[in-house]
N, C-alpha and C positions, 0 to 999 in steps of 0.2 A: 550372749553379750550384746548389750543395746550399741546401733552405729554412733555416732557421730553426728546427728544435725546439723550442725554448723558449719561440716567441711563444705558443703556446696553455697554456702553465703560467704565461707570464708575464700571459696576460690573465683568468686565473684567479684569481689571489692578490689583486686587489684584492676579488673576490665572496668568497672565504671566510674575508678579512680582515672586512667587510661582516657576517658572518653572524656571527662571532665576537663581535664589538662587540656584535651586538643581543642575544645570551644574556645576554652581561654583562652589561649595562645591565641589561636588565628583568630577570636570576637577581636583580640585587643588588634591585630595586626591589620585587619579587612579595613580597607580604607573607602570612607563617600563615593559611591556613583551618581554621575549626572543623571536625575529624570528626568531632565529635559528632552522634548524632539526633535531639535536643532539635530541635524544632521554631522555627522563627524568628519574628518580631513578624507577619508577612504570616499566619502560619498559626497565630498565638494563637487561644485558647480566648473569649469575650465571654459574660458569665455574669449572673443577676440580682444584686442587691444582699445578694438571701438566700441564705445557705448550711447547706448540711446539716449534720445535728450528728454525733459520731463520727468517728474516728480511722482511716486504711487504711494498713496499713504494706503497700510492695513488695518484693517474696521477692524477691533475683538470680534472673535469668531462666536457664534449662537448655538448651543448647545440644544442637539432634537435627540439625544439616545433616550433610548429606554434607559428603566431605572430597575433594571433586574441585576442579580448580585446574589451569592454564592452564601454560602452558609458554614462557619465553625463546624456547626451540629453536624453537617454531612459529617464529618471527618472522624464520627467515632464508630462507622459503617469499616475503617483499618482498624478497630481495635478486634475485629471478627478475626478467628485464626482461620488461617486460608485464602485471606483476602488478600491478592494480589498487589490491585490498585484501584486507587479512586478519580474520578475525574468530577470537579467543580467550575462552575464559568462564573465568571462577571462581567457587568457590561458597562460599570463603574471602576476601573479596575484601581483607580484611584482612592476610590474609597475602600475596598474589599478586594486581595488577594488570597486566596489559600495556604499559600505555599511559597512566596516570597515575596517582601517586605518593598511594597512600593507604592508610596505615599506622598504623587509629586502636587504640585500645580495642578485646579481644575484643566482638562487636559485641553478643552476651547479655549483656554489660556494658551495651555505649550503648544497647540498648534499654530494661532495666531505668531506667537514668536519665531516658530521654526517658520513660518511663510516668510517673515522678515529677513532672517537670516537668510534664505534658498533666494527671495529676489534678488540681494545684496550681492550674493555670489555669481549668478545668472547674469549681469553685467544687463538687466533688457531696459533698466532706466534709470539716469542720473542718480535721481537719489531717493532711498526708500526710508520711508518713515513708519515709526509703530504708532499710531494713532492712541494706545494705549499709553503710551508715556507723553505725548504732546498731541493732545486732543484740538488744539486750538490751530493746530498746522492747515496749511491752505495746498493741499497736492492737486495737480493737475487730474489724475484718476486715484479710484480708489479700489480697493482690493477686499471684497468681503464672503464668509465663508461661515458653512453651518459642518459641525462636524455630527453624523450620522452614526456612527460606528465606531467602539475601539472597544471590541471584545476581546478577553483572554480567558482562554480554557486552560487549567493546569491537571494538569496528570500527577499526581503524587503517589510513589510508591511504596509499598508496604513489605513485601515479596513474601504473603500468609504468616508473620515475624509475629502478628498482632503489638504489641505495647515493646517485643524487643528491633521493633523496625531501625530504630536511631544505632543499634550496635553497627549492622551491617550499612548504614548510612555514612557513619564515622570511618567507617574502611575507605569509604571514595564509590560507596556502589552507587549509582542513578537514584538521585530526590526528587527529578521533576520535569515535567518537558512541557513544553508551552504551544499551544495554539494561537494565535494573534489575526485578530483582524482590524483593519482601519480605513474608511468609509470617511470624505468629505467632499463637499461641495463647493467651488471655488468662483465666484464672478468678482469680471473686471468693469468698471462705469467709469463714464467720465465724470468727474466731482462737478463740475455746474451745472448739468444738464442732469443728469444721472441716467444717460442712455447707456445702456449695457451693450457693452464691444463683444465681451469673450465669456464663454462659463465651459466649464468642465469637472468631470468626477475624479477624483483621486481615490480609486479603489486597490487594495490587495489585500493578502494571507498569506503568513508566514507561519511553520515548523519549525520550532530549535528545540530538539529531543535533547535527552539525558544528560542534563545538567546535573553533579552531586553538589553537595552542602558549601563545598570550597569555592568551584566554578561559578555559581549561583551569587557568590559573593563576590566574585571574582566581577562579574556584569561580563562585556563585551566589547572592547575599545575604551571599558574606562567608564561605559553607559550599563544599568538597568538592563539588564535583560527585553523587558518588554517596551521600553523606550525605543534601544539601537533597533529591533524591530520594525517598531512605528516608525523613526526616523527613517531608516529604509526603503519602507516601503513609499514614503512623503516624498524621498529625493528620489527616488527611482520612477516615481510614476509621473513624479510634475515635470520629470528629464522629456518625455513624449511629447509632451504639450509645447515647449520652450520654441520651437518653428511657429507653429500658427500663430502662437499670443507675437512672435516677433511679428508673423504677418501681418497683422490685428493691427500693429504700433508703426509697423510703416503706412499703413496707408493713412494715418491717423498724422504725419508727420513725423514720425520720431522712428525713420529707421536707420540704420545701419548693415555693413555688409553681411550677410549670412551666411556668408561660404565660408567663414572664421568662426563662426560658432559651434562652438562643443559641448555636449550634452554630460551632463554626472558620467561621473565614473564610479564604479561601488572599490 
């Protein structure tokens, strides 16, 4: 007696009915994360009561990365049975992620912003200006920056499933974990003279492993995954510098007490 063919299609269709349902539901329910690098309330600025006198407008930041970037194609190296995981970089990541969906602002854009936003908080002068939206402003210094660096490596996993990877994906098992790097360059001048006070590198690297399908949607504070990252690493590292650049501004005139200044908090 011939089996049955279709019992193994038939016992199928209710799991990728199953799996179907759960997109929808959570596509419809996943709400916008910020790509921006503005830095979130966790990683604000805590300043004294005084602040510095003087004006700093920030120049749009100059974009020197490489133009390397990751490839779809790699990604049919999981449809091999036994293949674990794949790892793809970009060093656009704005233009090109593998593995999750982030498509913000050229990012010498959102750095520039996120600079506005950290001075704004940092209390180090009267008033900051984005020279991006009021180009014709007259600040006493100005704040100008080349961004080097904002690589992301994603790790996307397979677990040797080949083409059935998304069954065990849709369960909650690990989609993807991220490498993050961000690299800029920061000088402060005075706007009539354009003598240069202060420069410094804002470098780090971050890990945030095993993010599934949900989490991934979920971001991190409300942020992109590879944003709160950047944003991160931008407030944490310009936290070290926020002493000298105050030292920089008092001898310049424009200081204030120091013993009341408090550095980011994450």
């Amino acid at each position: 007696m011939l089996k049955n063919k279709s019992v193994p299609w038939g016992r199928l269709k209710p799991v990728l009915a199953y799996v179907l349902m759960l997109f929808l539901i959570y596509g419809c329910a996943a709400k916008p994360l910020d790509l921006s690098l503005v830095p979130t309330e966790g990683m604000q600025v805590k300043v004294s009561q005084k602040r510095a006198q003087g004006s700093v407008g920030v120049v749009p930041f100059v974009d020197a990365r490489p133009v390397r970037h990751g490839s779809d194609n790699a990604k049919w190296r999981g449809l091999i049975p036994g293949m674990l995981w794949i790892e793809i970089s970009s060093d656009i990541p704005e233009t090109y992620t593998a593995f999750s969906h982030y498509e913000s602002k050229p990012l010498e854009r959102a750095s520039s912003r996120a600079a506005v936003d950290i001075l704004k908080r940092s209390g180090l002068f009267a008033e900051v200006i984005d020279l991006q939206k009021q180009p014709l402003a007259s600040p006493q210094y100005r704040l100008t920056g080349v961004v080097y660096k904002t690589m992301v490596n994603e790790t996307g996993y397979y677990y040797g499933s080949s083409i059935y990877a998304w069954l065990l994906r849709v369960i909650g098992l690990p989609y993807v974990s991220f490498e993050v790097e961000y690299h800029i360059g920061l000088s402060l001048a005075e706007a009539d003279s354009g003598n240069i006070l202060w420069q410094t590198k804002i470098k780090g690297a971050r890990e945030d492993k095993f993010y599934s399908v949900y989490s991934v949607s979920n971001g991190r504070d409300g942020k992109h995954v590879i944003a709160w990252n950047m944003a991160d690493i931008f407030a944490e590292e310009f936290s070290l510098h926020v002493a000298e650049l105050q030292a920089v501004l008092a001898e310049k005139g424009s200081a204030y007490d120091s013993n009341g200044l408090k550095l980011f908090v994450r």
